[in-house]
N, CA, C and O atoms as a GROMACS GRO file, in nm:
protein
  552
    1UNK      N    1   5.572  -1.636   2.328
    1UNK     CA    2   5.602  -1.573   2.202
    1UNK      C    3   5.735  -1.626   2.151
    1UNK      O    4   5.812  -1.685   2.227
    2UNK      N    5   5.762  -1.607   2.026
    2UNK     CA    6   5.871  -1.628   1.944
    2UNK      C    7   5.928  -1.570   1.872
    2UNK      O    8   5.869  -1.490   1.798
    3UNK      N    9   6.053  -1.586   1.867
    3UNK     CA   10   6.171  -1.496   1.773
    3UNK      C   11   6.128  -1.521   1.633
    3UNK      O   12   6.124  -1.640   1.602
    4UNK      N   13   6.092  -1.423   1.529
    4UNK     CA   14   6.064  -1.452   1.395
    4UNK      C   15   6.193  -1.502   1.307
    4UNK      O   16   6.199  -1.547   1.193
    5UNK      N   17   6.266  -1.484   1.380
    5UNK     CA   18   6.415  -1.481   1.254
    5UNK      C   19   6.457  -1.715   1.287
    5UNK      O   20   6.471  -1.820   1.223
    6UNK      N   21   6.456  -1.655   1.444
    6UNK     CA   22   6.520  -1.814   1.481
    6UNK      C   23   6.371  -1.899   1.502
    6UNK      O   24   6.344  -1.986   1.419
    7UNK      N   25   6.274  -1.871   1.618
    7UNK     CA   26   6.167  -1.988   1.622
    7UNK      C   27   6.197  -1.983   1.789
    7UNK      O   28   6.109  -2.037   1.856
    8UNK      N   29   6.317  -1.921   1.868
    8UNK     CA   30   6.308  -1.952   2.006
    8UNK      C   31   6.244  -1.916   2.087
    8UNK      O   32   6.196  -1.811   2.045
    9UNK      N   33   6.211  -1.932   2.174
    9UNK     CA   34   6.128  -1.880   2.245
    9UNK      C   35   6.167  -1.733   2.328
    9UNK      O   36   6.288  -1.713   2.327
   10UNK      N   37   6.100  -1.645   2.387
   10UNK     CA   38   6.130  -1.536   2.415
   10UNK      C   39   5.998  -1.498   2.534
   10UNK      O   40   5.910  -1.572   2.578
   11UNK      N   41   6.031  -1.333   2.566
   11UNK     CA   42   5.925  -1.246   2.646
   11UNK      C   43   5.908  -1.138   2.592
   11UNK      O   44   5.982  -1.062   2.529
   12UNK      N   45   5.783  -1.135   2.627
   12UNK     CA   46   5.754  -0.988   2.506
   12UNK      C   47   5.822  -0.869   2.558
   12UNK      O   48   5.810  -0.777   2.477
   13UNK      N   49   5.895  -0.832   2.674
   13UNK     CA   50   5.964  -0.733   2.692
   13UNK      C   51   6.101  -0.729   2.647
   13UNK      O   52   6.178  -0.634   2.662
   14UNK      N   53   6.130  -0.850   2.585
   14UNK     CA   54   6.267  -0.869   2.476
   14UNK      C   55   6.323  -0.786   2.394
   14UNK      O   56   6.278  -0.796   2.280
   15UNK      N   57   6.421  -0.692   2.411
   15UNK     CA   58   6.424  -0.627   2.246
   15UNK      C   59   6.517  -0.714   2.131
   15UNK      O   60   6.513  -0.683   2.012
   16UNK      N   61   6.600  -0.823   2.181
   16UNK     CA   62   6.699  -0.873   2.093
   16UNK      C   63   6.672  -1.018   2.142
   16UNK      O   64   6.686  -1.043   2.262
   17UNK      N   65   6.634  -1.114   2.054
   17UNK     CA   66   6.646  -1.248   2.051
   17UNK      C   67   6.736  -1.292   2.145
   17UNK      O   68   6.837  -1.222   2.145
   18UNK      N   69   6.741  -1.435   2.273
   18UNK     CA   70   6.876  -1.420   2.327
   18UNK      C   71   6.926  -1.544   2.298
   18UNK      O   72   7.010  -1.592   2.375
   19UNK      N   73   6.878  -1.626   2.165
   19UNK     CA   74   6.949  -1.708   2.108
   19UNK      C   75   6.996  -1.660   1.995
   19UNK      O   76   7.108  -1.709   1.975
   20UNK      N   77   6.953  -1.559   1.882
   20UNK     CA   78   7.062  -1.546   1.738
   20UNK      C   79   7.062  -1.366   1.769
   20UNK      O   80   7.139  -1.292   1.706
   21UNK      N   81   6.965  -1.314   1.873
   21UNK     CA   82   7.050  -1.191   1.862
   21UNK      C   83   6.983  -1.076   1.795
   21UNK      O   84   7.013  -0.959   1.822
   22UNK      N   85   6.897  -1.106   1.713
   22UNK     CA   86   6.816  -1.010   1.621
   22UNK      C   87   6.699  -0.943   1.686
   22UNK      O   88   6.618  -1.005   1.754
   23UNK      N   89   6.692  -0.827   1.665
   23UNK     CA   90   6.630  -0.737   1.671
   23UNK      C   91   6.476  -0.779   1.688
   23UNK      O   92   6.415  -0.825   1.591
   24UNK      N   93   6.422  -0.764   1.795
   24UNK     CA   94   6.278  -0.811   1.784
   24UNK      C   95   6.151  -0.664   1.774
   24UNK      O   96   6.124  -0.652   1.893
   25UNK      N   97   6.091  -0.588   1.721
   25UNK     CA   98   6.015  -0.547   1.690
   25UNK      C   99   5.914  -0.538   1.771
   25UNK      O  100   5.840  -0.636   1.770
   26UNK      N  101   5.881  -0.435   1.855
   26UNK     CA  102   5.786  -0.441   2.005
   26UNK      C  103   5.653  -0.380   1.936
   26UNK      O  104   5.548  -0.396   1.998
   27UNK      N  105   5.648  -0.290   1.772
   27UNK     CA  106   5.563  -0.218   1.788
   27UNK      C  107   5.441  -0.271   1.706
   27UNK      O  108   5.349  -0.200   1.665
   28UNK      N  109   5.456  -0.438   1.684
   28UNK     CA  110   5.392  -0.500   1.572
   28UNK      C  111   5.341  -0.594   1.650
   28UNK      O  112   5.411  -0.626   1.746
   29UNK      N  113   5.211  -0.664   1.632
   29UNK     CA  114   5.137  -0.738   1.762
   29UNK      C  115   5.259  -0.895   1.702
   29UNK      O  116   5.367  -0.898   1.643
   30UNK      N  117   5.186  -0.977   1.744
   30UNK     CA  118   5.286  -1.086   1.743
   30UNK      C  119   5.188  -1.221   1.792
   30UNK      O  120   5.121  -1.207   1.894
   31UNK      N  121   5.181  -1.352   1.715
   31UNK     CA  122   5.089  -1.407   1.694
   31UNK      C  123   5.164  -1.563   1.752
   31UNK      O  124   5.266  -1.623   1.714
   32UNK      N  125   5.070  -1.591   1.851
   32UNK     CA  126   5.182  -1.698   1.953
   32UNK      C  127   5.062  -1.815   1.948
   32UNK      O  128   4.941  -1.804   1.931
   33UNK      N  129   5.132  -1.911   1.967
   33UNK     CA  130   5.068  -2.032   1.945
   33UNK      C  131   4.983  -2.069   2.106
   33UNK      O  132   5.039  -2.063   2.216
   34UNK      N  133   4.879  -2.096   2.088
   34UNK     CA  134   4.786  -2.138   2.244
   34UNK      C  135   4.810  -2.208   2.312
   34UNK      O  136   4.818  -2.318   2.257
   35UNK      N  137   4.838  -2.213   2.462
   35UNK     CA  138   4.892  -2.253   2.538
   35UNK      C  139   4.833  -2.408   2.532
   35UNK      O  140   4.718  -2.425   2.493
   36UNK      N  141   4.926  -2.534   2.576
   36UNK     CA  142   4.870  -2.660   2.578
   36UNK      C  143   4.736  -2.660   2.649
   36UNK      O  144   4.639  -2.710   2.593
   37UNK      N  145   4.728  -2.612   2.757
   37UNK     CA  146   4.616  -2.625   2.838
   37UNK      C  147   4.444  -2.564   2.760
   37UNK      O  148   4.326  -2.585   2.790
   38UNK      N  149   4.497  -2.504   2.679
   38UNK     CA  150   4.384  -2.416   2.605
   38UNK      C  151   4.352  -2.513   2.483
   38UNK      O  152   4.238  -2.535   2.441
   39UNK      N  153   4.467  -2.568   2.433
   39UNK     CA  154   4.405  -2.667   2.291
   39UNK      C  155   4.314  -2.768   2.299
   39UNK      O  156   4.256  -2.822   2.204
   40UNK      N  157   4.301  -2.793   2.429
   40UNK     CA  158   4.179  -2.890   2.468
   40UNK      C  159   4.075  -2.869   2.397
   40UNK      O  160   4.030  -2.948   2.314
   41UNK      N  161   4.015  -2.731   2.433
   41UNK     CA  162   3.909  -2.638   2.384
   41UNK      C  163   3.891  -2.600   2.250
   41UNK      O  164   3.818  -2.516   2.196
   42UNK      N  165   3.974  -2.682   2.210
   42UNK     CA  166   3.951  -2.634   2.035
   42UNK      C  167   3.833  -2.732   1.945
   42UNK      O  168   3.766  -2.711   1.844
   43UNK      N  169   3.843  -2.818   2.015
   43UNK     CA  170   3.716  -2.904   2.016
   43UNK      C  171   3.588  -2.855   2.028
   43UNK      O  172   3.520  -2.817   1.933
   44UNK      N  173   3.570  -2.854   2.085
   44UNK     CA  174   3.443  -2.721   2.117
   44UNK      C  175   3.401  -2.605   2.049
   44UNK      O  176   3.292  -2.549   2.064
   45UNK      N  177   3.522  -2.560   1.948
   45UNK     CA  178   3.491  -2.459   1.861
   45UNK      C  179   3.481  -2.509   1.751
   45UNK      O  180   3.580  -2.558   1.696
   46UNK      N  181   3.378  -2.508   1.703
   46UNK     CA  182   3.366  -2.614   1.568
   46UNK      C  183   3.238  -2.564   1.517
   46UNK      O  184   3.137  -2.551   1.586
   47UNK      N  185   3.251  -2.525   1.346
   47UNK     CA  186   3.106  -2.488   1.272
   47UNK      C  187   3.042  -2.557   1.314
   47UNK      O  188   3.072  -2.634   1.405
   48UNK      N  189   2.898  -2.544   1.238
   48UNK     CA  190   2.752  -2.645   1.217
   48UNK      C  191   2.805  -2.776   1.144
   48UNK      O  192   2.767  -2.888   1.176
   49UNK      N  193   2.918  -2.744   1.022
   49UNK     CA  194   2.930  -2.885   0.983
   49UNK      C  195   3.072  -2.945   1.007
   49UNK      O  196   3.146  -2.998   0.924
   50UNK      N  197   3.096  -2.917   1.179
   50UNK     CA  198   3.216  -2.991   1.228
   50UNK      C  199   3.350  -2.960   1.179
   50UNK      O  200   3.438  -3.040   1.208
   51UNK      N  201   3.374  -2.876   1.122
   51UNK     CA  202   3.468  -2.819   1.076
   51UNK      C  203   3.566  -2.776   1.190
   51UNK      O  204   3.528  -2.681   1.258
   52UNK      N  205   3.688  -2.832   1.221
   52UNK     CA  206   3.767  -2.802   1.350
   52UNK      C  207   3.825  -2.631   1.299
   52UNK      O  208   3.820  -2.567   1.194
   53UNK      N  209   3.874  -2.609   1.422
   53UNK     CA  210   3.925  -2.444   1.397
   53UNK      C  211   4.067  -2.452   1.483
   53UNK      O  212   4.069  -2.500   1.596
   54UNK      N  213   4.161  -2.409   1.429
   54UNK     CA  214   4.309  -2.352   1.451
   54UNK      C  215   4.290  -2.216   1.589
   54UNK      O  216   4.215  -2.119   1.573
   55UNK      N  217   4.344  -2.229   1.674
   55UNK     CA  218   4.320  -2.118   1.783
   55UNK      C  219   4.478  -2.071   1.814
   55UNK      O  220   4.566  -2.156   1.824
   56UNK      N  221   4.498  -1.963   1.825
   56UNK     CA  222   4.601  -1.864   1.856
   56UNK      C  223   4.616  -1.751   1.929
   56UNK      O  224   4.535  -1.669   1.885
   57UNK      N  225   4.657  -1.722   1.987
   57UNK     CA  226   4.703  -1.566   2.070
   57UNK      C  227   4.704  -1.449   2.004
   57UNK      O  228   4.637  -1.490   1.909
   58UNK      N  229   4.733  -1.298   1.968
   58UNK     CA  230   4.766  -1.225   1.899
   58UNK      C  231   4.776  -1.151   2.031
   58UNK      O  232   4.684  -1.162   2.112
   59UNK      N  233   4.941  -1.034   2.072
   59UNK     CA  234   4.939  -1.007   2.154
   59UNK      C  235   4.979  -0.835   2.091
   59UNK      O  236   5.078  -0.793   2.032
   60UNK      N  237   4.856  -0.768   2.134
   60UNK     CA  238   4.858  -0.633   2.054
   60UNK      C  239   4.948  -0.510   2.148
   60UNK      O  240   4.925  -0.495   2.268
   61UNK      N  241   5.035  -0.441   2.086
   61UNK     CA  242   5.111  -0.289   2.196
   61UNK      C  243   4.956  -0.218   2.224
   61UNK      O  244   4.865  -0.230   2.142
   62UNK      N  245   4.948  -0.169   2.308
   62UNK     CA  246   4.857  -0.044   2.310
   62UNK      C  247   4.945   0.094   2.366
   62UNK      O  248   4.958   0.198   2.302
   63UNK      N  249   4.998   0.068   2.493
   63UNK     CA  250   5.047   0.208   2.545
   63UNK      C  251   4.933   0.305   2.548
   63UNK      O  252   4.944   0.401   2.471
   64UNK      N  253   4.841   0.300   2.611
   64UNK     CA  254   4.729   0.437   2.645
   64UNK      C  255   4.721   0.471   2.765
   64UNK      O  256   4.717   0.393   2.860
   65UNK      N  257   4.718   0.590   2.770
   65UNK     CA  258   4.666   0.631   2.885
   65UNK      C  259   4.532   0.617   2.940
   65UNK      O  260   4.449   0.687   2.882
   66UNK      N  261   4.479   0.529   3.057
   66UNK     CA  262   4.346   0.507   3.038
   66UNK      C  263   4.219   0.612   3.141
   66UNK      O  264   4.099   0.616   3.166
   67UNK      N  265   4.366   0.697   3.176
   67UNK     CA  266   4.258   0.879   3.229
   67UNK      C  267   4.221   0.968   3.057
   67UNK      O  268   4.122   1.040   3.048
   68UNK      N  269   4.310   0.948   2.944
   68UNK     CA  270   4.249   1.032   2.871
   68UNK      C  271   4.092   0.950   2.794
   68UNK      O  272   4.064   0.834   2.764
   69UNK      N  273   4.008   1.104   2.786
   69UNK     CA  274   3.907   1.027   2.722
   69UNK      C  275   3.855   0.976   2.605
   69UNK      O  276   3.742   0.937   2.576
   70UNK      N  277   4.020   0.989   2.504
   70UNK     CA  278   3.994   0.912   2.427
   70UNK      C  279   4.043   0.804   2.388
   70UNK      O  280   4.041   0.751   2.277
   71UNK      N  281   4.103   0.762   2.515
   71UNK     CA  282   4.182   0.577   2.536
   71UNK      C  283   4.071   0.510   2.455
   71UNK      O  284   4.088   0.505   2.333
   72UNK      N  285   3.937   0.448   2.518
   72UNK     CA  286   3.854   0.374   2.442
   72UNK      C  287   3.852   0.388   2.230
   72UNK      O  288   3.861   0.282   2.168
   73UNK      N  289   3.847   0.449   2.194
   73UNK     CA  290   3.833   0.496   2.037
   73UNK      C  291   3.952   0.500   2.004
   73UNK      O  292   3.959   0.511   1.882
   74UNK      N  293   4.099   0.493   2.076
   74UNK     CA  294   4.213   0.486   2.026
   74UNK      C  295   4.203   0.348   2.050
   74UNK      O  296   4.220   0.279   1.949
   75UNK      N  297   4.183   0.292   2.147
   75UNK     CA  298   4.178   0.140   2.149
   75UNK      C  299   4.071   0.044   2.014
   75UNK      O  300   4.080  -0.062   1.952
   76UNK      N  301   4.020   0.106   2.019
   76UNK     CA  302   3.889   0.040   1.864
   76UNK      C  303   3.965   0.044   1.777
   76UNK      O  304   3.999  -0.042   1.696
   77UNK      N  305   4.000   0.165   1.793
   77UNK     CA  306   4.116   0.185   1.582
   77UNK      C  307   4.240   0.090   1.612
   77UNK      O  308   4.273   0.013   1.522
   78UNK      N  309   4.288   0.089   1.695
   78UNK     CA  310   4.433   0.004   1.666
   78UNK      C  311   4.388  -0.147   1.664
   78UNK      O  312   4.437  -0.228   1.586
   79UNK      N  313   4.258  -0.191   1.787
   79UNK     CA  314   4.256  -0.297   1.767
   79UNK      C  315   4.148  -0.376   1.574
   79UNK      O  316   4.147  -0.489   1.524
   80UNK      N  317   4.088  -0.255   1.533
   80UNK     CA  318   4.039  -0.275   1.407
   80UNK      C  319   4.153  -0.307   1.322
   80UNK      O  320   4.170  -0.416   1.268
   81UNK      N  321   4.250  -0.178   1.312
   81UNK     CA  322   4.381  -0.224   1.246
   81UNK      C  323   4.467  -0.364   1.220
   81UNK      O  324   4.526  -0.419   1.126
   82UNK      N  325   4.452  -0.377   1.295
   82UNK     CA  326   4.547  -0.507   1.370
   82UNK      C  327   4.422  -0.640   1.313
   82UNK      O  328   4.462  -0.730   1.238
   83UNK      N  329   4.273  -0.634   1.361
   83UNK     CA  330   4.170  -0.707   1.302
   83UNK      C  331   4.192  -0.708   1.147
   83UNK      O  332   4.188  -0.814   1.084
   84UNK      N  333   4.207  -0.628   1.107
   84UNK     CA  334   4.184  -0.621   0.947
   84UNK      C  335   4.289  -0.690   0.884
   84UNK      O  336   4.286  -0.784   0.805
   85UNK      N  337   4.400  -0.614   0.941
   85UNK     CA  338   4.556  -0.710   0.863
   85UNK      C  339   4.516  -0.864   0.925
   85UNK      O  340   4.468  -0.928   0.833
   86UNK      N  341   4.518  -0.901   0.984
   86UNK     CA  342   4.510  -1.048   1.010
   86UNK      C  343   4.394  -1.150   0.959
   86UNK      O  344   4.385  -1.272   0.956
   87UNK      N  345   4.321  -1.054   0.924
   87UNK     CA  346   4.189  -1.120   0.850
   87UNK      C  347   4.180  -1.182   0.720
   87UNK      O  348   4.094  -1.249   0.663
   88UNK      N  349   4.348  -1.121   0.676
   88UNK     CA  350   4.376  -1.151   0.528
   88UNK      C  351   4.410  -1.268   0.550
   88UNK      O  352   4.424  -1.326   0.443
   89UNK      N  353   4.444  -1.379   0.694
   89UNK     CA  354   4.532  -1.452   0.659
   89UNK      C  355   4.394  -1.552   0.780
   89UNK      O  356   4.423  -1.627   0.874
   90UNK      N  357   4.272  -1.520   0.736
   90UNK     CA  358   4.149  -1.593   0.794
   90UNK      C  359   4.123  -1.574   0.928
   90UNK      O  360   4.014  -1.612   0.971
   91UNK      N  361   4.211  -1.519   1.009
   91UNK     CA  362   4.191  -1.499   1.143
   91UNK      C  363   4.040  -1.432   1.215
   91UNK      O  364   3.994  -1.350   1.135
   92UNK      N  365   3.976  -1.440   1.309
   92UNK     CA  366   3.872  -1.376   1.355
   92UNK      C  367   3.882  -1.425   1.510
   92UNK      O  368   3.933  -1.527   1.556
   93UNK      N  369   3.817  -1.322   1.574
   93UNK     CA  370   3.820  -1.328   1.695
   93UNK      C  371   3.722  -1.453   1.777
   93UNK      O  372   3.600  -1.464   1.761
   94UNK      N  373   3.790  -1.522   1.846
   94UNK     CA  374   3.707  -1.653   1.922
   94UNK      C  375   3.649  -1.589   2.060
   94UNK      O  376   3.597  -1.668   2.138
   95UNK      N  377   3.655  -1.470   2.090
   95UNK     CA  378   3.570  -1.446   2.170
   95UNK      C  379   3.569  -1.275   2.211
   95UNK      O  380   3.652  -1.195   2.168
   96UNK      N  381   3.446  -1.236   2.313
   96UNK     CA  382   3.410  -1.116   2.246
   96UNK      C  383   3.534  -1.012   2.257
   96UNK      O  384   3.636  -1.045   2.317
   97UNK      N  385   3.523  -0.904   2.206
   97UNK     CA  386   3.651  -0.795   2.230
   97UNK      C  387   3.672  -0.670   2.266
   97UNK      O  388   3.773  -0.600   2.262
   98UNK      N  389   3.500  -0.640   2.324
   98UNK     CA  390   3.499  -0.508   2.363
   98UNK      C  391   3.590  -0.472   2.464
   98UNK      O  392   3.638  -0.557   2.539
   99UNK      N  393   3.627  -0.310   2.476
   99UNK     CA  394   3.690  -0.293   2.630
   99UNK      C  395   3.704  -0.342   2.736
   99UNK      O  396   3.803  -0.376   2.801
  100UNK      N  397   3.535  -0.346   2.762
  100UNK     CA  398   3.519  -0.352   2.889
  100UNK      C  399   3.515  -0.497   2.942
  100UNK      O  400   3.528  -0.522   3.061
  101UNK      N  401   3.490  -0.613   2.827
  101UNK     CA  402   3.534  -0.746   2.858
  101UNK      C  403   3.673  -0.781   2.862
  101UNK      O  404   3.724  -0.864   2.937
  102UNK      N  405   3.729  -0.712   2.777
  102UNK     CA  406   3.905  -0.769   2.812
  102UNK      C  407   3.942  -0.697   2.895
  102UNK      O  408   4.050  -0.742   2.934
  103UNK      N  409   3.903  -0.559   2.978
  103UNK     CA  410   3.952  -0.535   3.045
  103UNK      C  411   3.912  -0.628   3.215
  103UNK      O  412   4.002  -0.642   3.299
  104UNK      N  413   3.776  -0.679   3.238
  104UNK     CA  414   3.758  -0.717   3.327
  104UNK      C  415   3.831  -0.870   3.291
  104UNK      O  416   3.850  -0.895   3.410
  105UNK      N  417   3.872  -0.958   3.239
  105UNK     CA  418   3.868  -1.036   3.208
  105UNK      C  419   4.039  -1.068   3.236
  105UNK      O  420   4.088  -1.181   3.240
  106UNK      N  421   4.109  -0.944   3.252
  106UNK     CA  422   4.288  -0.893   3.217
  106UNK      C  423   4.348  -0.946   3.136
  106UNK      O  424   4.463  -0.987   3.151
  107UNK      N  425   4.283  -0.953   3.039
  107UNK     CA  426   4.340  -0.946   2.856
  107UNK      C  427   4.400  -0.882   2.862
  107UNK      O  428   4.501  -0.927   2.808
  108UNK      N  429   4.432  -0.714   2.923
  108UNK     CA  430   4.466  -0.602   2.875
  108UNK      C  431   4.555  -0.616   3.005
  108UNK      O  432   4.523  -0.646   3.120
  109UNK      N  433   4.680  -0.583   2.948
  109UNK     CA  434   4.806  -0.576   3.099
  109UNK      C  435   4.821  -0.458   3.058
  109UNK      O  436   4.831  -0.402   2.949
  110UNK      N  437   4.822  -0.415   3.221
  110UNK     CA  438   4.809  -0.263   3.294
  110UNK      C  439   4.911  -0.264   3.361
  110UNK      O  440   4.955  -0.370   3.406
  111UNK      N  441   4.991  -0.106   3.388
  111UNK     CA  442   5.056  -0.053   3.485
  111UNK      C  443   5.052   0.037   3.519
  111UNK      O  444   5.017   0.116   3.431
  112UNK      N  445   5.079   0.102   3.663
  112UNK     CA  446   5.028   0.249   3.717
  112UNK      C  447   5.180   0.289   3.664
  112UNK      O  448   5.283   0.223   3.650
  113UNK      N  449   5.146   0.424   3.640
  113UNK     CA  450   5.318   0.540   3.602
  113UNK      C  451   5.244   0.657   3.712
  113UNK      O  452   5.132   0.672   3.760
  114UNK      N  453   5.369   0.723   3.721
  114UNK     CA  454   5.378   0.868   3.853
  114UNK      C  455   5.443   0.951   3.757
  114UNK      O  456   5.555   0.927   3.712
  115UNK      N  457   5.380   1.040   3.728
  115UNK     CA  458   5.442   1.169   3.688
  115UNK      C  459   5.386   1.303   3.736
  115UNK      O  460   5.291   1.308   3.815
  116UNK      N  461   5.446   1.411   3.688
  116UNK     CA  462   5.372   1.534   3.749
  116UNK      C  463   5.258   1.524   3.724
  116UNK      O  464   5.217   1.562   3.833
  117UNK      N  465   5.156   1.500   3.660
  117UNK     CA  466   5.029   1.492   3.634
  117UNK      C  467   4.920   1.410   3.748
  117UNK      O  468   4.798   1.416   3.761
  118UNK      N  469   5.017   1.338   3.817
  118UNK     CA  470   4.959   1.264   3.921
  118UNK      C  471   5.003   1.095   3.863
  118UNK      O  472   5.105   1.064   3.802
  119UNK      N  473   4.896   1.011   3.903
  119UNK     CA  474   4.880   0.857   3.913
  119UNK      C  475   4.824   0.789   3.758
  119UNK      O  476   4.715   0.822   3.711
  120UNK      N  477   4.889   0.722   3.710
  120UNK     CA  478   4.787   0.708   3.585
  120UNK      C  479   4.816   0.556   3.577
  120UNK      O  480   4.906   0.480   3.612
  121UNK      N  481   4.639   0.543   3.481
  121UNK     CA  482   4.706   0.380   3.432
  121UNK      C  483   4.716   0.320   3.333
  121UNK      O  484   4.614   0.271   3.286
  122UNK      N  485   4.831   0.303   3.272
  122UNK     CA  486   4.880   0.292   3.162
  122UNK      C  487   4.847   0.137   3.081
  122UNK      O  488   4.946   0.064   3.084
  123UNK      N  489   4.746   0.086   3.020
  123UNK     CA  490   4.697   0.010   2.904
  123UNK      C  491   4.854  -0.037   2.833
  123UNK      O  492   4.909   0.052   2.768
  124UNK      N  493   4.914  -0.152   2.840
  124UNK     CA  494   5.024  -0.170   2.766
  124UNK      C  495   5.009  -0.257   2.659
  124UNK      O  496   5.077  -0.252   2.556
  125UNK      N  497   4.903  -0.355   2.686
  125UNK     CA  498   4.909  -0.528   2.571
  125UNK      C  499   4.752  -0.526   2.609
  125UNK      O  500   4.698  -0.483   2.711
  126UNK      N  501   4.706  -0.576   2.513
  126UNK     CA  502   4.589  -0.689   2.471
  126UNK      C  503   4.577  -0.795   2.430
  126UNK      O  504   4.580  -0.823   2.310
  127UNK      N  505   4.565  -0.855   2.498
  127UNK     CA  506   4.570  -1.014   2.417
  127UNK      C  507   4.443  -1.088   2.397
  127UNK      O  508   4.357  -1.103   2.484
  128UNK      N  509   4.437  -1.131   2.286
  128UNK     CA  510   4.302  -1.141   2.224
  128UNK      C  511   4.325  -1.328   2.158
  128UNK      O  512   4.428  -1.388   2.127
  129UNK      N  513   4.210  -1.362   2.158
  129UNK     CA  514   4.238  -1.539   2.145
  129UNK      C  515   4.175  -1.512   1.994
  129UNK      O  516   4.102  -1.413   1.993
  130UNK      N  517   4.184  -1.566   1.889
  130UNK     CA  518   4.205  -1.560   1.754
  130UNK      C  519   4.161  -1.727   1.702
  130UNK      O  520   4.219  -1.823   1.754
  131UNK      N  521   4.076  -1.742   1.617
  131UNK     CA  522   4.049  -1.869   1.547
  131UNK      C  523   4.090  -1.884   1.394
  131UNK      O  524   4.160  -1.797   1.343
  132UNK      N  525   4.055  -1.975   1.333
  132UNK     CA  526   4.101  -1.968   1.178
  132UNK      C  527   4.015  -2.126   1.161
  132UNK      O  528   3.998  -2.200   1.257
  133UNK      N  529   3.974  -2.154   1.037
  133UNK     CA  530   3.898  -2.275   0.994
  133UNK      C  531   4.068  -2.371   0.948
  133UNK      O  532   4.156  -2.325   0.876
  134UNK      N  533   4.069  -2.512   1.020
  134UNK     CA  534   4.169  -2.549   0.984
  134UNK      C  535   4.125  -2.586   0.832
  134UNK      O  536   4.006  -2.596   0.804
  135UNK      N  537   4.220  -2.605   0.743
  135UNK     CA  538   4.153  -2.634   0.591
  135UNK      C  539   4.175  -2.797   0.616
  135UNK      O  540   4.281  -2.838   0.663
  136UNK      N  541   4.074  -2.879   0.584
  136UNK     CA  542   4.074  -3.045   0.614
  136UNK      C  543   4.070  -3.092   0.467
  136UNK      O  544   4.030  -3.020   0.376
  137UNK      N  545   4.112  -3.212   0.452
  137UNK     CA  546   4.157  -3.223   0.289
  137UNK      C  547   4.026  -3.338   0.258
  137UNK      O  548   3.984  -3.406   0.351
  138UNK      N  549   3.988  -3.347   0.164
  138UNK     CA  550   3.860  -3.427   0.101
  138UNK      C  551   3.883  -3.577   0.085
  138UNK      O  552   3.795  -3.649   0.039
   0.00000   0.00000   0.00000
């Protein structure tokens, strides 16, 4: 991921840039460029009429609790949310996005918390792989 203000590089548990310092924003997903090893594969994603496609990261907050039972349907709406705003700017998902695939898959970074309630496991990020039609000039 990257600092919006400077371009440096960072970790998503960052709260302040640690090259210019600014304030980084944890509660807004954040749209990271695909790892070298993955751009290979962009080849492969291509319309019927060869049209190459742009591939990207989008790395979504969740924070759920995944004992309550309505983690799943809080997870649909935020990740619809997050689908919709980005759609303005051509984005769509390059592969599938239900729960239960990103969760087996560990799209979704998890951590156990201890509180009086007992053991829980807490849903923190989703990360979801994202395409776009590159625009090719005539």
């Amino acid at each position: 991921m990257f600092c919006p203000q400077c371009g440096s590089s960072r970790v998503a548990r960052d709260r302040f840039c640690g090259q210019c310092g600014a304030r980084l924003d944890r509660s807004s997903s954040v749209i990271r460029e695909a790892p070298a090893r993955r751009r290979s594969s962009t080849h492969a994603l291509r319309l019927g009429d060869h049209q190459p496609w742009e591939v990207a990261e989008v790395v979504i907050p969740l924070y759920l609790d995944t004992g309550d039972a309505r983690c799943q349907a809080r997870f649909e709406d935020l990740l619809e949310r997050e689908l919709t705003r980005l759609a303005a700017e051509r984005w769509t998902p390059a592969e599938p996005i239900g729960w239960g695939v990103l969760w087996n898959s560990g799209a979704i970074r998890r951590r156990r918390k201890r509180d009086l309630r007992g053991e829980h496991v807490i849903a923190e990020t989703v990360t979801i792989r994202l395409r776009r039609p590159v625009a090719t000039e005539p």
